[in-house]
N, C-alpha and C positions, 0 to 999 in steps of 0.2 A: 771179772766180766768186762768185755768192751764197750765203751757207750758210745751209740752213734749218733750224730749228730745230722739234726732236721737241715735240711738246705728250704731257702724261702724259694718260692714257686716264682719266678723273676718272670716269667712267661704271662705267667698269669696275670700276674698283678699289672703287669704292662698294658694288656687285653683290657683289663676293668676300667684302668684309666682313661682307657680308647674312649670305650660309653659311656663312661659318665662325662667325659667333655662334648662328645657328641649330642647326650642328651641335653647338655647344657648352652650348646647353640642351638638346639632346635626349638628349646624353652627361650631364647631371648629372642629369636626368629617368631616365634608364634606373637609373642609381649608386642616386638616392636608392632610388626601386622595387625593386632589387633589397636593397639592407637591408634594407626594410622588409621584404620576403618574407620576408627569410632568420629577420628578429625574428619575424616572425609562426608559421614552422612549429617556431624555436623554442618557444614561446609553447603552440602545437597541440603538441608533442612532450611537454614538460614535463604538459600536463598529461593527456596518454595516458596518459603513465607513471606520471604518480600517479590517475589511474585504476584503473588496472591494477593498482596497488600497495596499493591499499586493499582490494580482492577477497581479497587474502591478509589481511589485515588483519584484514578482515571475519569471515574464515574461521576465524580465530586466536581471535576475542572469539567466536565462538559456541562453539568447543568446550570454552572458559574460562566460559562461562557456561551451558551444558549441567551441567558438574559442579559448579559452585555453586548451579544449581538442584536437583539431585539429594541434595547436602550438605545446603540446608534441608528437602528435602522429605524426607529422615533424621530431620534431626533436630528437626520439629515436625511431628505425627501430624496436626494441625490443620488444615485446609487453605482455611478457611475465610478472605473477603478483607475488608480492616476492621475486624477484632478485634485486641482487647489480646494481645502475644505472649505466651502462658502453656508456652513450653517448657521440658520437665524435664529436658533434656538435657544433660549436663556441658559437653557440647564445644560449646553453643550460650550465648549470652548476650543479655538484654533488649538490650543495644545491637548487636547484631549487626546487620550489613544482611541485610536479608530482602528473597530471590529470591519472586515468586512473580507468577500473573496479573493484575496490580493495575495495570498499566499507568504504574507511573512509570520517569523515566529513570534507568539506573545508567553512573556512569562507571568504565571499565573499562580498565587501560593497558595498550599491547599494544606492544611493542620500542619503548617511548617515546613511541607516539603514544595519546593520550586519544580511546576510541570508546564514543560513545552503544550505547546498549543497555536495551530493554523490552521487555518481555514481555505477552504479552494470553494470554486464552485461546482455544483454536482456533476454540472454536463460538461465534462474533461476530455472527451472523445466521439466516437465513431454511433452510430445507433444501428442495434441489431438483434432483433426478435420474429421477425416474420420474415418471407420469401420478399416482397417489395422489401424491403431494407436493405437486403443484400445489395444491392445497386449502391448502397455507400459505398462500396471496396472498390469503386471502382477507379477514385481515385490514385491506388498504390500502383496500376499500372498505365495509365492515361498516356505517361510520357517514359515508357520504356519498347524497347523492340518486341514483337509480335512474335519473334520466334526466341524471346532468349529465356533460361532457364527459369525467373521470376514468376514470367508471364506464364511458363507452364504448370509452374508450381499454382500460382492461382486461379488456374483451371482447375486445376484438381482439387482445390481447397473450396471452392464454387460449388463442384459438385457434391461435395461430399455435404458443404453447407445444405442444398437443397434436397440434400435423399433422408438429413436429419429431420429440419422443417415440416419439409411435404406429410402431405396426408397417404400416398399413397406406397406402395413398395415397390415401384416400378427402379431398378436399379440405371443409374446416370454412369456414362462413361468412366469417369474415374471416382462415382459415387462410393457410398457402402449403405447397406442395410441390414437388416440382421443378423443376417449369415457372417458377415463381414467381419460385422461387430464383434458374435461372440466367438470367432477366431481368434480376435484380436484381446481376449477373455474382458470383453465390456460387454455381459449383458445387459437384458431390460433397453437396448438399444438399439436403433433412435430415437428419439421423442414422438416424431412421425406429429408435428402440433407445433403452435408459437414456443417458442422459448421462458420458462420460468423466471431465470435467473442467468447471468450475466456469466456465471463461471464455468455453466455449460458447454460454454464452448474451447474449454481446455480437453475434454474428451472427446473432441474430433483432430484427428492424427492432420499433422502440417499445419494447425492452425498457430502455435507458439513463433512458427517461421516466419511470421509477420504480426505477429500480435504478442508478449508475453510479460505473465505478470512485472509489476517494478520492483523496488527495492522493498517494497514492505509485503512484496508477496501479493498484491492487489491487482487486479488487473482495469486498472486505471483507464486504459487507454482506450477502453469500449463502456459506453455510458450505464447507470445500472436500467434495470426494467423494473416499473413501477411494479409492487406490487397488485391481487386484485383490488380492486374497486377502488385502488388511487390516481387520479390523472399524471400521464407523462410529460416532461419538461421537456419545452422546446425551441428550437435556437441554435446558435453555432456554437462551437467548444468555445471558454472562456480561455482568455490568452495566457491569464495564471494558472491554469488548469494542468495545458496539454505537455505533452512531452515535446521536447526538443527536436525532436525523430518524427513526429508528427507536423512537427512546424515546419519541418525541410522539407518536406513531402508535398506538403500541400499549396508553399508560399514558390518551391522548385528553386531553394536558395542555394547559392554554392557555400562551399566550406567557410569560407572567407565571411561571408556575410552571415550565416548562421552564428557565426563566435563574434560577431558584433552584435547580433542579438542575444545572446547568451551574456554577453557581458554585461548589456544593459538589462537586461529582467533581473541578473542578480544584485547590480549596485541599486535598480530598481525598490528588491526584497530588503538588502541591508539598510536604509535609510526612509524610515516614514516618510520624511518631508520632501520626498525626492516625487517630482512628478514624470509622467513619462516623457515629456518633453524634454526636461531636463536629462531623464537617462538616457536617450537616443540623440541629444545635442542635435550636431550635425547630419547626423543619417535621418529626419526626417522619411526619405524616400522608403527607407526600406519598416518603419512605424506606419505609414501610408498604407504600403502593402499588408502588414499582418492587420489592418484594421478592415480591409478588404475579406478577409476571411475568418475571423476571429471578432469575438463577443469583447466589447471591452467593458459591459455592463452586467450587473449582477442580472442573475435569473430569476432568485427568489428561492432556488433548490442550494442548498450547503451541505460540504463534508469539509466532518469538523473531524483531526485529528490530535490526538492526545498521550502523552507518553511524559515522563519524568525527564526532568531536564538535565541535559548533561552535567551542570554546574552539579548537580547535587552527587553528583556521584554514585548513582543507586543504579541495580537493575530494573528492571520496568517491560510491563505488553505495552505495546501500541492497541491504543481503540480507536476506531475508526466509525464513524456514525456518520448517517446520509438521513435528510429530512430537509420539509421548508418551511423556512422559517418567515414570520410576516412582523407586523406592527403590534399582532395578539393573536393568540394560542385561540385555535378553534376550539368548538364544544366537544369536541371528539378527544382533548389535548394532543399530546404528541404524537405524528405519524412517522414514523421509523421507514426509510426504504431498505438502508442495510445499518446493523447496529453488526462489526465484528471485530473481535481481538485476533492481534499479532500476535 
């Protein structure tokens, strides 16, 4: 009898091989992706937590720097910004670091970690919570043409200002009220009443076209609104406060002259011992002018802000807190106008 002889299934065996390599990069595809996940929420964990770890931080450097402002404002009656220190107080010295609204950075160390810290004065801007206040804006157009696009713009931002304010629902030329509004899907709108709060006025449409927050997201450049039952600070914007865009506006400086102010508030900032005399030298004239419009003395109202200092290397919020501070903490202790994280 003949024996036949198996042939190997070459087909097949080829095919198995197919998937089991297949399955074997899908198996190191899943492996790698899953490290990588696992690196990654490490990654988002770590840096939650120092997130969150710097709020403390944060917290720590403001209430360390509340009482060193309160110690110079002790112990130099003077409160004036860019003058020679002439304090006569024993426990103060010409080298001492001096806390005050002058806007430069102090390093500050808090369980080891190095945190930025400056200080401005409250009143930084414009004032605007009622209908009479509106009349501050009127600045942005004093010295522009009467028919050119600006001007039309802030008509229309005028009225829309006053259809928010007003008590009544009488709609303004290029106002809105509440039909407007919830078109525009912003109910519960307008206030139709004073202004609560300062940020308000980011949800009225054209308003950012002339007014928008800074680089920390703040909107710096309109002053806060006390809360109830705390009195309002009053006075002109502090020269270390405002923005630069504000100081052209109002002082009507050309480009030129602007970047020689610009120059001098920052060699100003980077050197304590630097008075403003010293940093405007020779331009006198144009220091004469912003003193013509600008506060060059504290108010008494301070925003203190706070964040991890570059040097350290860390991420970090910004806090930002508004309060005023005196020679001693009322019975009430601290009044907060805005306490907010970046």
């Amino acid at each position: 009898m003949k024996k036949t002889e198996i042939q190997p299934k070459n087909k097949e065996s080829g095919v198995a091989l197919i998937v089991v390599m297949c399955m074997l990069v899908l198996i190191a595809v899943l492996v790698a992706s899953t490290v990588s996940m696992s690196q990654s929420i490490k990654l988002a964990s770590t840096t939650t937590t120092q997130m969150n770890k710097s709020v403390y931080l944060d917290e720590s450097a403001a209430a360390k720097t509340l009482w060193l402002l309160q110690y110079d404002i002790i112990n130099n009656s003077s409160r004036n910004i860019g003058e020679e220190n002439d304090s006569e107080s024993e426990q103060f010295s010409s080298t001492d670091e001096r806390f005050m609204a002058d806007g430069r950075e102090h390093i500050i160390e808090v369980n080891g970690v190095k945190m930025s810290v400056t200080i401005h004065d409250m009143i930084s801007g414009i004032t605007i919570y009622d209908s009479d206040s509106l009349s501050n804006l009127d600045y942005l157009t004093s010295d522009i043409d009467t028919d050119s696009e600006t001007t039309q713009a802030m008509d229309e931002l005028m009225d829309k200002l006053t259809d928010y304010i007003d008590s009544d629902d009488y709609l303004s030329t290029y106002g809105m009220e509440s039909g407007e509004y919830t078109t525009e899907k912003l109910p519960n709108l307008p206030r139709n009443e004073e202004l609560y709060f300062r940020e308000e006025l980011l949800w009225i449409p054209g308003f950012t076209k002339f007014y928008g927050p800074d680089a920390n997201g703040c909107l710096s450049s309109i002053n806060l609104i006390a809360p109830a039952g705390l009195d309002s600070p009053r006075g002109n914007p502090n020269i270390m406060s405002v923005s630069l865009d504000y100081i052209q506006t109002v002082c009507d400086f050309e480009d030129a002259d602007l970047e020689t102010v610009k120059q001098a508030l920052k060699e100003f900032k980077a050197d304590p011992d630097l008075t403003f005399d010293d940093a405007f030298g020779s331009e006198s004239d144009l220091l004469s002018t912003l003193k013509q419009s600008f506060s060059f003395s504290e108010s008494g109202y301070y925003t203190i802000q706070i964040r991890p200092a570059k040097s350290s290397g860390l991420p970090g919020r910004l806090l930002s807190i508004s309060l005023p501070v005196s020679s001693s903490f009322s019975n009430d202790g601290i009044q907060y106008y805005s306490w907010q994280l970046y």
